[in-house]
GUNU-310587 format. One line per 3 residues: number of its first residue (from 1); for each residue x negated, y negated, z negated of N, C-alpha, C. Coordinates in Angstrom, 3 decimals. Atoms other than C-alpha are relative to their C-alpha. Layout:
BEGIN
NUM> X Y Z X Y Z X Y Z; ... .
This chain:
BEGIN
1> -0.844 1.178 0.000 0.000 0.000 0.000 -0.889 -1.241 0.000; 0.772 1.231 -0.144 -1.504 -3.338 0.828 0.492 -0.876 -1.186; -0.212 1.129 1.535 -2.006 -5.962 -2.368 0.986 -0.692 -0.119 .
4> -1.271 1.436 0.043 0.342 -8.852 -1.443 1.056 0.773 -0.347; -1.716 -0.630 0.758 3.737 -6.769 -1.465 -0.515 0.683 -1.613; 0.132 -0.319 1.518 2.352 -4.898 -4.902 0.171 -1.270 -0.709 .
7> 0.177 1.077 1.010 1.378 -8.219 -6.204 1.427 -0.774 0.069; -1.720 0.765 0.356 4.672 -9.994 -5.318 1.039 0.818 -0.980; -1.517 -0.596 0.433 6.645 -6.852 -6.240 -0.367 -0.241 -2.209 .
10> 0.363 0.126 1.357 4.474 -7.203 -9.810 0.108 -1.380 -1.058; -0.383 1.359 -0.045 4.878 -11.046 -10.063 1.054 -0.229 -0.481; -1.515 0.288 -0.169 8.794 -10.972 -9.724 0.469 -0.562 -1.713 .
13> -0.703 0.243 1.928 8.869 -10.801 -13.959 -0.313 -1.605 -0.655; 0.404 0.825 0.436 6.878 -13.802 -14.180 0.649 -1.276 0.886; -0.600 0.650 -0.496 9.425 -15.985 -12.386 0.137 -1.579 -1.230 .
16> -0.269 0.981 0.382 10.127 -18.410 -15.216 -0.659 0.729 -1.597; 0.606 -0.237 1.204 8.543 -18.852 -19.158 0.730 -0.477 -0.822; -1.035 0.899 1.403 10.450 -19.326 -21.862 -0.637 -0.954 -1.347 .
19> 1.139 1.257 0.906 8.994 -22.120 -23.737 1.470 -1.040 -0.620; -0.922 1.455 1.234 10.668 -24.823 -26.370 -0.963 -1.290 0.607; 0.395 1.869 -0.007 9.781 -28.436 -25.770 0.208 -0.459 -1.961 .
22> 0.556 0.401 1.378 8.324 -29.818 -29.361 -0.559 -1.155 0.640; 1.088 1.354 -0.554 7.311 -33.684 -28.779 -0.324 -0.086 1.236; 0.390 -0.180 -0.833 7.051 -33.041 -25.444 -0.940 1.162 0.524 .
25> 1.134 -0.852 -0.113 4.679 -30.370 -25.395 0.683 0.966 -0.026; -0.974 -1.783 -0.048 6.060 -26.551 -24.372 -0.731 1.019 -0.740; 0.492 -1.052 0.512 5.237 -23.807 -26.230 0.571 1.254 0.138 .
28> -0.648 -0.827 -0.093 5.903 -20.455 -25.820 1.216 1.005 -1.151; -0.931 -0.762 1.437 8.690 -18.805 -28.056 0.090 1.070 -0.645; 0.815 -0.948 0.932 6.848 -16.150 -29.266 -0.955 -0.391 -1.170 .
31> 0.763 0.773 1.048 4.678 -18.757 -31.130 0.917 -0.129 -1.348; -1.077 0.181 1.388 7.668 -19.350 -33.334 0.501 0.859 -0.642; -0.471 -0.863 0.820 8.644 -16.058 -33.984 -1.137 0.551 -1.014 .
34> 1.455 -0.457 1.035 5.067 -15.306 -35.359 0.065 -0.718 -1.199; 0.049 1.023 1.543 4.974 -18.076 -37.530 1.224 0.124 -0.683; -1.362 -0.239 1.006 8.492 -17.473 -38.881 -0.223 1.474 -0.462 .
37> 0.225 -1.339 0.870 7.572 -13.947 -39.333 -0.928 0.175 -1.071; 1.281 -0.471 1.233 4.142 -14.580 -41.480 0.840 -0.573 -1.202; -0.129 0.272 1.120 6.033 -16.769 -43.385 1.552 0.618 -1.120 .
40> -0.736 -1.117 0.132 8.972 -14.474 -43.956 -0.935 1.528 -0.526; 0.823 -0.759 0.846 6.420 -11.677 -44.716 -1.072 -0.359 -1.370; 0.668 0.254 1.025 4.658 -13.974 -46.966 1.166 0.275 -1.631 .
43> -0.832 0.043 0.557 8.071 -14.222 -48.914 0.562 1.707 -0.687; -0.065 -1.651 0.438 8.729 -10.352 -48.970 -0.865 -0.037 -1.463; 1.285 -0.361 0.743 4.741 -10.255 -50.332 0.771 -0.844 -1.368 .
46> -0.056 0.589 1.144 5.931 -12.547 -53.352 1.054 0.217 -0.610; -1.059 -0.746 0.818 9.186 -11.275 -53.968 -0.305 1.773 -0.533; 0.882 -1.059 0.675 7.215 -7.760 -54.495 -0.900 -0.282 -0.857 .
49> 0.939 0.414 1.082 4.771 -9.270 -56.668 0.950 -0.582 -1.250; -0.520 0.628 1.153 7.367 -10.938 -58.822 0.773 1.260 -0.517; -0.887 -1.661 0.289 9.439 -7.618 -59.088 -0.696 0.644 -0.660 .
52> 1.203 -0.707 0.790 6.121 -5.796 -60.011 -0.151 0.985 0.992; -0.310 -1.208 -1.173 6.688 -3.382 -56.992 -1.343 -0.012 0.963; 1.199 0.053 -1.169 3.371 -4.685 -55.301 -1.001 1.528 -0.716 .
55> 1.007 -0.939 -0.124 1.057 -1.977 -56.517 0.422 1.362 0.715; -0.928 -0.942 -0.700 3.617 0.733 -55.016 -0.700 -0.263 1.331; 0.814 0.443 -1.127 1.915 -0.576 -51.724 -1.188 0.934 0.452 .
58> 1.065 -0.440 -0.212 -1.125 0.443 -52.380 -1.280 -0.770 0.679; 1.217 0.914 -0.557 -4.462 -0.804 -51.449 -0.205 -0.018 0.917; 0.146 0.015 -1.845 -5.386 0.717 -48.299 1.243 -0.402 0.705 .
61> -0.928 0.361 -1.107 -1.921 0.643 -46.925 0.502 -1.531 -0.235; -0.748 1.508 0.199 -0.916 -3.059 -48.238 -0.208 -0.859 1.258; -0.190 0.934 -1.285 -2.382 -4.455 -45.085 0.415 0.259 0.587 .
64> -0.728 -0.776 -0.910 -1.214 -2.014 -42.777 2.093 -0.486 0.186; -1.797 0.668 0.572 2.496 -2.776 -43.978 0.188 -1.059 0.192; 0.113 1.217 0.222 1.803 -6.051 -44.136 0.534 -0.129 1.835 .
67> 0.373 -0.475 -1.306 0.833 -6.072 -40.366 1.580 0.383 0.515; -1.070 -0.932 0.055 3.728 -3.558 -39.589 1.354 -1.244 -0.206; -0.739 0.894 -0.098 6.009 -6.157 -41.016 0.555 -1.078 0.275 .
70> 0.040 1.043 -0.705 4.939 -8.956 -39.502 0.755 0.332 1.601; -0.585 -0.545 -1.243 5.691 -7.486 -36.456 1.252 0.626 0.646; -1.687 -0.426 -0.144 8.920 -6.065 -36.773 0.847 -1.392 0.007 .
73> -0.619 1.145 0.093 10.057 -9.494 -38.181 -0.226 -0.706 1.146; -0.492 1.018 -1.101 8.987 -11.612 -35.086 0.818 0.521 0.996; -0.174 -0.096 -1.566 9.890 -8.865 -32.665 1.453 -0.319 -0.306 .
76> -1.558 0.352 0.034 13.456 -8.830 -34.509 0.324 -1.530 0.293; -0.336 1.494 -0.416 13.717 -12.828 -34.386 -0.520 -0.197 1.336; -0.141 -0.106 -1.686 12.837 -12.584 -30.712 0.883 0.209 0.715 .
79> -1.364 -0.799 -0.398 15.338 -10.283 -30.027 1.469 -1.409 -0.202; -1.641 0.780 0.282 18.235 -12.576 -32.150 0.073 -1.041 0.808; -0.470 1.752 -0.634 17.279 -16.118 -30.697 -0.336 -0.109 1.275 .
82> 0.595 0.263 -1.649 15.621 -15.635 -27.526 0.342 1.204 1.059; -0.744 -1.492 -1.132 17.712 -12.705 -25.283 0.034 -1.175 1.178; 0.032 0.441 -1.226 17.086 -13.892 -21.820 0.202 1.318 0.827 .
């Protein structure tokens, strides 16, 4: 198969970017779900620490989880606010 048709047919997804306007400036809207997710996982982390439930964690796995949760949380707030 010759490049151009692959590359167009591979292209086609990248038709338009979903970006927010902030001050003028676009950003992509994955930026926001990250940052709403650390600080949403920061909130978890401290409502387990105030509970007493953080050592249940564990050492090695506390980052892992951590991680893990970050990631669930933006992909879910991706999902809710940004369905294109």
């Amino acid at each position: 198969m010759r490049p151009a048709p692959l590359s167009c047919l591979l292209l086609g997804g990248c038709a338009s970017s979903p970006s927010i306007g902030v001050l003028g400036a676009f950003f992509p809207d994955w930026m926001f779900c990250i940052l709403g997710a650390l600080v949403l996982t920061a909130v978890v982390h401290a409502l387990f620490r105030a509970a007493g439930r953080l050592p249940l964690l564990g050492e090695r796995t506390a980052p892992l989880i951590h991680a893990a949760l970050t990631s669930v949380l933006a992909l879910g707030a991706w999902l809710i606010f940004f369905k294109n």
